[in-house]
N, C-alpha and C positions, 0 to 999 in steps of 0.2 A: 542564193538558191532558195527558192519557193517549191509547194509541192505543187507538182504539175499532174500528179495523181496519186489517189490512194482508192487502196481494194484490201477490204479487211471484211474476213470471214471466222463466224465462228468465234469470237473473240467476244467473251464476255456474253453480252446476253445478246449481239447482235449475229443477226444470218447471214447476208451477204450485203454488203453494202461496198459501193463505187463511187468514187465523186470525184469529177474533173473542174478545180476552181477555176474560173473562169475571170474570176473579180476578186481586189482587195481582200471582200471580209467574206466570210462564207459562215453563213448564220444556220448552226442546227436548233431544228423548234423539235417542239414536241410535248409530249405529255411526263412525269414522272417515272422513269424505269421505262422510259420509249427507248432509250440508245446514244443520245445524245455524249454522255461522259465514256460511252465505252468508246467514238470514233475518236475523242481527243484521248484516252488511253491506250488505243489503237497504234495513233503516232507516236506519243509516247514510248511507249514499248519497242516500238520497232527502231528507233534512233535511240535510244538510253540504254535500252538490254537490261532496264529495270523493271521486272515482271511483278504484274497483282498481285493479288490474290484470285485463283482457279480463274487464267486467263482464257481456257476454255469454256464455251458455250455447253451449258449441262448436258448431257446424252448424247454430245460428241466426242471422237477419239482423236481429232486434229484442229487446227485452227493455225489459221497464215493471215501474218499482213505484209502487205506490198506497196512500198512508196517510192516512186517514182520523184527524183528531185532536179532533174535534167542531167545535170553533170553525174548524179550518181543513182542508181536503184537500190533499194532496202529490199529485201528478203527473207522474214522471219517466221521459222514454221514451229510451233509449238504441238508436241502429243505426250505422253502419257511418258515417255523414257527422258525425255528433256525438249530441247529448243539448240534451233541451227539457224544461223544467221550468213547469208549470205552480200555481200556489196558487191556492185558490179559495173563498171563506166558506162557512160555513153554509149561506147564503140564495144562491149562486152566482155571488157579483161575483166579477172575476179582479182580483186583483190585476199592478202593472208591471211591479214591482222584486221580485220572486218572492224571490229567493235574501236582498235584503237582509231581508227580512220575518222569513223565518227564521235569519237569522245574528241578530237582536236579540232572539230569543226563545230562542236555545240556552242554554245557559250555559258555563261557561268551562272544566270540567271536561265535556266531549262524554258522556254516557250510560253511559261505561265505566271505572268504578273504578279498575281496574288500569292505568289512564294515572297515575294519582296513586300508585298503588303500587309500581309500576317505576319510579317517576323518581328520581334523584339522590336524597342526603337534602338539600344545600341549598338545589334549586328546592322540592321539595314543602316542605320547612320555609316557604317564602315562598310558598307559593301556599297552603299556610293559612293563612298571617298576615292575606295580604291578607283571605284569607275572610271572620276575623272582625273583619276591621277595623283589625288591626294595624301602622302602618306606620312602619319603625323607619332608614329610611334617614338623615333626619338626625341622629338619636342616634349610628347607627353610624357615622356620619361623623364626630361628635365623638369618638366614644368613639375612635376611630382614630386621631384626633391625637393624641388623650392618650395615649395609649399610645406612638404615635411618638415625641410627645417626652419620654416619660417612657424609654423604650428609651436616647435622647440621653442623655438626663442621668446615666440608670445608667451607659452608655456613659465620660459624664464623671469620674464619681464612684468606678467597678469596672474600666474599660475594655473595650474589647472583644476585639481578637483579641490572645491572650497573647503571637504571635511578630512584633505589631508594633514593639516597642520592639528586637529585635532586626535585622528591617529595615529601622528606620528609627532610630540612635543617635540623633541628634536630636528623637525623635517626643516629646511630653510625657508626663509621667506621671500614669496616673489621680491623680489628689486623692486616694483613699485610699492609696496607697503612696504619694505624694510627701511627705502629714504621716507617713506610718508612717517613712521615710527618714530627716525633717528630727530631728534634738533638738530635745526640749523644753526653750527657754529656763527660767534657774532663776529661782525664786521671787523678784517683783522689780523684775525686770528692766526698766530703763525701756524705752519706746521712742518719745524721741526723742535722738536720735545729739549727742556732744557737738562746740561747734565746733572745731576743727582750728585756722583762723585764729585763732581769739580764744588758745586757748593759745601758738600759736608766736608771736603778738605779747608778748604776758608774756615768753617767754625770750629774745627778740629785745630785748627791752628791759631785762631782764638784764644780755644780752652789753652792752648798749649804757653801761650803766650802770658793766660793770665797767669797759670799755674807758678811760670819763672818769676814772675810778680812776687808772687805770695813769698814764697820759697826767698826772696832776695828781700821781702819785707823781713821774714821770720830771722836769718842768716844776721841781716843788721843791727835786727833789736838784741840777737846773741852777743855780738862783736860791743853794741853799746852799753849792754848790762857788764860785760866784763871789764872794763875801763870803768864803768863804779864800783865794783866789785876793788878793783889795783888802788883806785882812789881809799877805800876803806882801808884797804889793806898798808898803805903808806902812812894813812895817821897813825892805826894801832901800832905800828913799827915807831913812829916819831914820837910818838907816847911812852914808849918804852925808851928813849935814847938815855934818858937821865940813870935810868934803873940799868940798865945796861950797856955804858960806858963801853964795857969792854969788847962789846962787840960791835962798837958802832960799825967796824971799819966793814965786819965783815956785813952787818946790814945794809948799810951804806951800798957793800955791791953787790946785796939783793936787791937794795932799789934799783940801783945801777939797770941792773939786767932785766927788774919789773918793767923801768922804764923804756928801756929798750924794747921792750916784750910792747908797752904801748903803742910807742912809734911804730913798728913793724904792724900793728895793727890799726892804728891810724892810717897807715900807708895804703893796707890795702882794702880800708873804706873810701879813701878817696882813689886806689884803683878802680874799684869796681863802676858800672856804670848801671842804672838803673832802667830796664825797659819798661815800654809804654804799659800803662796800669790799665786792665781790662778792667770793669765796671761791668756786676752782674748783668747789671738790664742791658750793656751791650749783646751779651750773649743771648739774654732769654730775645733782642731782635733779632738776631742773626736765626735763629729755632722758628721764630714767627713766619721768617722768611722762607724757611725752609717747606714752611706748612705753605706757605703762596705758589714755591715754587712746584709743588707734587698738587695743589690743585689748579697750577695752570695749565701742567703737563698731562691733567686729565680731558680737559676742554682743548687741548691739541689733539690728544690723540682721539678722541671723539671725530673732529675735524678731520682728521687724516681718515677714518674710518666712513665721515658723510662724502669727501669726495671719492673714496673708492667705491664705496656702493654708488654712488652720483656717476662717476665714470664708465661703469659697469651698465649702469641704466642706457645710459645715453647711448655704448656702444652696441646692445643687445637694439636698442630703437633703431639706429645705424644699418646691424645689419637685416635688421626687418623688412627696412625702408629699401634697400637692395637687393633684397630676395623680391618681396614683392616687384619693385621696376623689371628684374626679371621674367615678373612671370607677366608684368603686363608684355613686355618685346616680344613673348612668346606668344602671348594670346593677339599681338597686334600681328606678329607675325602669320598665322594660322588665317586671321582676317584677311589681311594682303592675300595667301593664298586660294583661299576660299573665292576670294570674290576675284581674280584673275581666274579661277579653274572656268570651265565651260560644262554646263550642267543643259541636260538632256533637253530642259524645259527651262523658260524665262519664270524666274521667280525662284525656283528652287535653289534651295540651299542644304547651310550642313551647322549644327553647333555640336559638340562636344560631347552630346548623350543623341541626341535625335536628329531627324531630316526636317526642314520648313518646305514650306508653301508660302511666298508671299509674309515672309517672316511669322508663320502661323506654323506651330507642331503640324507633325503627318498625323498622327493620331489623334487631331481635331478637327481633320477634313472628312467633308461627310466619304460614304462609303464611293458613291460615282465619281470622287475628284481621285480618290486614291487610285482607283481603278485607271484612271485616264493618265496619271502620275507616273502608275506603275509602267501603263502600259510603252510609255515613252523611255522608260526605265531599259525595260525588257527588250525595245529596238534594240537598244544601243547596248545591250551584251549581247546579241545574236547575230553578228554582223554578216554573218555567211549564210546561214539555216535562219531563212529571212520569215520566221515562223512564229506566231504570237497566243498561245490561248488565253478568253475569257470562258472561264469556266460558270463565272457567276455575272453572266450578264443579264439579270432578269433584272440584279441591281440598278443598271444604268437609266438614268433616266431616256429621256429622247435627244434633250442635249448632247447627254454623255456620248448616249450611245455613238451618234451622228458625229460626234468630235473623233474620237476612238475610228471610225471608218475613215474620216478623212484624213485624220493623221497617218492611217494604212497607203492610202491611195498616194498623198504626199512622200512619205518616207520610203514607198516602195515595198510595205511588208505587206505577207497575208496575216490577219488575224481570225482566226474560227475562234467565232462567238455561241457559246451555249446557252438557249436561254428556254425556260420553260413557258410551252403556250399552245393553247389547241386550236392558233390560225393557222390550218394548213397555207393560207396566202402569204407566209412571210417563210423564204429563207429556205432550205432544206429542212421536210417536215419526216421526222420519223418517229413511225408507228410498230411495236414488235418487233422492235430489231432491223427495222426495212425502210427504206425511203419509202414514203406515200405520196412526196409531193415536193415543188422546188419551183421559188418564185425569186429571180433575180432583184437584188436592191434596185432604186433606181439609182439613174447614171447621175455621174458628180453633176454638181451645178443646177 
């Protein structure tokens, strides 16, 4: 649908004004405050039922516009108590719901380009996407984790703020300085730690060993000193036999039983069985060893300590290195679809914050490419209300301009071009609110 007429009076600072397009682009000229924005406000108003500011023409009490679209008529009369809008078909049924009829036939970009070309670059980036169908919300909600936790990890693995190990002495140290820190265990190196108890029993059982030594050295020199002790005591006895005759008999078996008392003690010297004689310096090795084994138990568990920070490193690098492949599937993925979507214009594109051109930012084409951008934009959300304003076509060069008209005539749309200029020879010329003049483009080709 195109407009096949519009009649807007009263509206803004214009008086009566009629225009039957006849062609593509319908160019209003004029002077500054001639009328020009108020006939593209005009349509506006009357299809959006989004009102100015004082859409009345000053010292009037009413003001109507009327657009005719074929399949349907607009009918909006603005005074002083409010605005009534009427729609009505072809054949003249009125429709109820007026306003919703036409909100489901506008499109989402309203008739004016340069809504998509002033905007931000990361809404317009998403308001083309959506265009061609793009939609990337849960990717980038992935890809956003991954990258969150891939930040963590770096975080783990690099750290992050360099003066937090100084505010906080106890804070831990990234993984890569804590193996850059630790020694490297030497070539070897076992790692598991030798037992402690199991050696101190071996010398515990040493001492224990010497100790029965001793104690059986001590035992025998008692047992040997008493058998010279008996020896003495048998001479001073046989020394007396002369002198005391009378008792030999019964000394006789005191020897008897001394004697016996020997042998019983002879006997159980050569019972006894002598253990192995421990020799201090064996002990003070076995102590020496003990010192070998608690500093080899250090340089293990050092070792056990470089491979868990070593392990640690590598698996934090691990999962870096697959968050990232992540988010590149995602970013290639986003690729593949970008470049499968079907975009308005050959060249046009999409990245992640802004729209290109020819792999060039939107917001570093000059002003008449965006214009010609947008305007291809603006087709393609107005698929019905086949209706396009340049509000600032003074912009356009003559390329632009002339590209902009044929891509009208091509794609089937009308475009009404606003452009400031006091040739009455070009275009619908309005002066005080009024056509003065109207000179058709020439014909294609």
């Amino acid at each position: 649908m195109k407009i096949l007429e519009l009649r807007a009076e009263n509206i803004k600072n214009l008086k009566v004004v009629e225009i039957k397009p006849e062609e593509s682009a319908v160019v209003l000229t004029g002077k500054n405050g001639a009328g020009k924005s108020a006939v593209l406000d005009s349509i506006f108003m009357a299809l959006t039922g989004k009102k100015l500011d004082q859409p009345i023409r000053e010292g009037e009490a009413r003001a109507e516009i009327n657009v005719d679209l074929g399949k349907y008529k607009v009918r909006r009369v603005f005074t002083a108590k409010g605005e009534r809008l009427e729609v009505t078909s072809a054949e003249g049924a009125i429709f109820k719901s007026p306003q919703t009829l036409l909100d489901g036939i506008l499109g989402k970009l309203t008739f004016d380009p340069l809504s998509f070309s002033t905007m931000a670059d990361k809404p317009r980036r998403d308001l083309l996407a959506s265009l061609v169908g793009l939609d990337f919300v849960e990717l980038d909600k992935e890809r956003a984790e991954l990258y969150n936790e891939r930040t963590i990890k770096n975080r783990e693995i690099k750290g992050g703020d360099p003066t937090a190990f100084r505010k906080d002495p106890n804070a831990p140290l990234p993984l890569e300085s804590l193996v850059g820190k630790m020694e490297k265990p030497p070539e070897g190196t076992p790692r598991q730690e030798v037992s402690m108890a199991e050696e101190m029993a071996k010398v515990e059982a040493l001492e224990e060993r010497a100790r029965m030594h001793q104690k059986f050295t001590e035992q025998r020199a008692m047992l040997v000193e008493s058998i010279a002790i008996n020896d003495k005591r048998i001479e001073d006895k046989q020394g007396d036999i002369r002198e005391l005759q009378l008792r030999i008999k019964a000394i006789e078996g005191e020897i008897a039983n001394i004697r016996n008392d020997s042998v019983d003690i002879g006997q159980q010297i050569e019972a006894m069985v002598a253990p192995e004689e421990i020799k201090p310096e064996q002990i003070i090795e076995a102590r020496k060893g003990l010192l070998a084994i608690e500093e080899q138990n250090k340089t293990i568990r050092k070792a056990i300590e470089f491979d868990a920070a070593l392990y640690r490193l590598e698996e934090a690098r691990k999962a870096v290195a697959k968050l990232e492949e992540g988010m590149v599937k995602i970013d290639l993925e986003k690729q593949n679809r970008i470049a499968a979507a079907e975009f308005p214009i050959a060249g046009l594109g999409i990245t992640d914050e802004y729209v290109t051109f020819e792999s060039k930012p939107f917001g570093q084409l000059s002003t008449g490419q965006q214009i010609r951008i947008s305007t291809a934009i603006a087709m393609a959300m107005n698929p019905e209300i086949r209706v396009i304003f340049i509000r600032e076509g003074s912009l356009l060069d003559k390329e632009g301009f002339d590209g902009i008209v044929e891509m009208a005539r091509e794609k089937d749309y009308q475009v009404w071009i606003e452009k400031v200029s006091d040739d009455k020879g070009v275009g619908i010329y309005l002066e005080a609110g009024e056509i003065a003049g109207s000179k058709s483009l020439p014909p294609e080709g």
